[in-house]
C-alpha positions as CSV (number, residue, x, y, z in Angstrom):
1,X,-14.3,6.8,-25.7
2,X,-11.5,5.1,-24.7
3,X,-12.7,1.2,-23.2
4,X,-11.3,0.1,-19.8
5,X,-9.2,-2.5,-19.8
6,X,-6.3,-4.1,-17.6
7,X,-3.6,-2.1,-20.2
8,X,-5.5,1.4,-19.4
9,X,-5.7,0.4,-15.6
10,X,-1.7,-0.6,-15.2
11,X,-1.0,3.0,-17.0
12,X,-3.0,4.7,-14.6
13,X,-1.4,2.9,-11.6
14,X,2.3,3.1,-12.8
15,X,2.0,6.6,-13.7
16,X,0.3,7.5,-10.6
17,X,2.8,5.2,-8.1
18,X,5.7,7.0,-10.0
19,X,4.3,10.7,-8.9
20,X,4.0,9.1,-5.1
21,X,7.3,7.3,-5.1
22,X,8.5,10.4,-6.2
23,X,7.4,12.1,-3.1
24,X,8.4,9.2,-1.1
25,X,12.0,9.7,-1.9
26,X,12.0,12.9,-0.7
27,X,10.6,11.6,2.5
28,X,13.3,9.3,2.4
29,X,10.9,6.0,2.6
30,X,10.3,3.5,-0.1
31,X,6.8,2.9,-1.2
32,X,6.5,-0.5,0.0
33,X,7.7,1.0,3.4
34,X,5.0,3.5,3.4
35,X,2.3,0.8,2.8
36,X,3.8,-0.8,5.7
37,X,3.9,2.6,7.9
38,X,0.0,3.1,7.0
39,X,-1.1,-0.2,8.0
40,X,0.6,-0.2,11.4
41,X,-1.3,3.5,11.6
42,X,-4.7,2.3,10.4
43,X,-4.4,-0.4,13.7
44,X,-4.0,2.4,16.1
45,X,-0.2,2.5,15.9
46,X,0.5,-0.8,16.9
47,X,-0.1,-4.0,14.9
48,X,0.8,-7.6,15.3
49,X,3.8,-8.5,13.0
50,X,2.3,-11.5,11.0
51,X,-0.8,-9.8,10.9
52,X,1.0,-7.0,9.0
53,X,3.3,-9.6,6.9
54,X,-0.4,-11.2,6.1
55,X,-2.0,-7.9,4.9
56,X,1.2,-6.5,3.1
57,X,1.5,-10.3,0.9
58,X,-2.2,-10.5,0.4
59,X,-2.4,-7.1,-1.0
60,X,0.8,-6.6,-2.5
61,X,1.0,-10.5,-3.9
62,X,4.8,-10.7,-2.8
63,X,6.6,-12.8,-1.2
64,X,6.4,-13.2,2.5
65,X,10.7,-12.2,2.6
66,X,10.0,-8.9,1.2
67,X,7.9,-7.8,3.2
68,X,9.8,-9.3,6.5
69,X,13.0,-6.9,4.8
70,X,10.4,-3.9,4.9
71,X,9.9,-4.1,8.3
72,X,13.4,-4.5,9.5
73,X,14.3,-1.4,6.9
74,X,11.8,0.5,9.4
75,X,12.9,-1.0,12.7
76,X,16.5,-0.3,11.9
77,X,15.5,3.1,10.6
78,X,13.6,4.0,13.8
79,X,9.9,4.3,12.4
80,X,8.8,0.9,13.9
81,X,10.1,-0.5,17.2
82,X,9.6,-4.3,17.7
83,X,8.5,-5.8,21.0
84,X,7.7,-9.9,21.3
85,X,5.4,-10.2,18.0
86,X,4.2,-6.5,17.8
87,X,5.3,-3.7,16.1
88,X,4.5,0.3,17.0
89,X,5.1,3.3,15.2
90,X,7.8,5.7,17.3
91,X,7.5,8.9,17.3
92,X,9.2,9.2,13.7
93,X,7.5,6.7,12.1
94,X,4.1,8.6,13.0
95,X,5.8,11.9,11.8
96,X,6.7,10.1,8.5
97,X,3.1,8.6,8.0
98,X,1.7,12.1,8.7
99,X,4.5,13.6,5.8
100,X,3.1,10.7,3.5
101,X,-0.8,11.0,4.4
102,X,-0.1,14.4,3.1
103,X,2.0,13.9,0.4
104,X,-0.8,11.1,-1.1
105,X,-3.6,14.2,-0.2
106,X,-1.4,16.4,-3.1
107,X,-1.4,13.9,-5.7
108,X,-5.1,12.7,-5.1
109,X,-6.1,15.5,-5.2
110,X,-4.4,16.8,-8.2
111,X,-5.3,13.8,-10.7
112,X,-9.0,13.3,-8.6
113,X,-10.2,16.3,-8.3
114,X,-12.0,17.4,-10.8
115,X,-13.2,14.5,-12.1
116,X,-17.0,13.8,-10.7
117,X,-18.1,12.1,-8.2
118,X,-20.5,10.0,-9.9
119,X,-17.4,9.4,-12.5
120,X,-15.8,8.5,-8.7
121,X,-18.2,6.0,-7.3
122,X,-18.2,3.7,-10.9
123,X,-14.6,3.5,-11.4
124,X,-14.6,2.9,-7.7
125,X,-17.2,0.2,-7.7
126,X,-15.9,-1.3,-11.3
127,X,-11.7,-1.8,-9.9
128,X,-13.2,-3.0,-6.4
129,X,-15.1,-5.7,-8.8
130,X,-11.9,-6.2,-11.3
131,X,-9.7,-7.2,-7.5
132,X,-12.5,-9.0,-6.5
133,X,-12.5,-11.5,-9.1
134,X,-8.7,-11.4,-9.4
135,X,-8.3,-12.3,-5.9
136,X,-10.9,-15.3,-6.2
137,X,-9.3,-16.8,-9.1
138,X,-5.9,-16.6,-7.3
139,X,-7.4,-18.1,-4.5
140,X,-8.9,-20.8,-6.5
141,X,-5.4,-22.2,-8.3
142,X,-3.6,-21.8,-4.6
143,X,-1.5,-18.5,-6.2
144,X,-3.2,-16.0,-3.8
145,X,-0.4,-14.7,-1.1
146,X,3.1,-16.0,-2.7
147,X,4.9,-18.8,0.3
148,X,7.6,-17.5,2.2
149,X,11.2,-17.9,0.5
């Protein structure tokens, strides 16, 4: 039995980002920009732009600038429009979030499922745990969300 460890959990994540950014590039959308697309969906369409810029650093651990160059790639690209300090998905943008909602469906479900769900819920419980702690530590020594550039 193979022991979990950061190594084995970076595999799994690289290898499973490189199947989704393959499907992102036939979408035409980066992954980052699809991260950006599905937040602004899971606020009903419409989010607040440094409410976005917060969430995207904080989960990401980038830098404030790269996620600011996401979100002009999809304003210029006609996925977001801007407005004061909002942003909304167009018409497009929730077109392309749909594409990508189903793209991430295929490759869940190939590499998920058919592995249990009890199997599921530990892994599940155990990374939650592993980000958790990461997160508090990163917190702790002031390295939590990078400062903007």
């Amino acid at each position: 039995m193979t022991a979990v460890n950061g190594q084995i959990i970076g595999q799994a994540h690289y290898a499973t980002r490189a199947l989704l950014e393959r499907e992102l590039a036939r979408l035409g959308i980066t992954f980052h920009q699809s991260l950006a697309l599905n937040a602004a969906a899971a606020e009903g369409g419409a989010v607040v732009r440094a409410h976005l810029v917060g969430r995207m650093t904080g989960a990401l651990k980038v830098d404030q600038a790269v996620v600011l160059a996401v979100v002009d790639e999809l304003v210029a690209g006609g996925l977001l429009r801007a407005g004061g300090s909002g942003l909304a998905l167009t018409d497009a943008g929730r077109e392309v979030r749909r594409r990508v909602a189903d793209a991430v469906a295929g490759v869940t479900a190939r590499l998920y499922g058919d592995v249990p769900a009890p199997d599921l819920a530990v892994a599940g419980r155990v990374l939650t745990l592993v980000k958790q702690r990461a997160d508090a530590e990163l917190a702790a020594t002031g390295n939590g969300t990078p400062a903007a550039a």
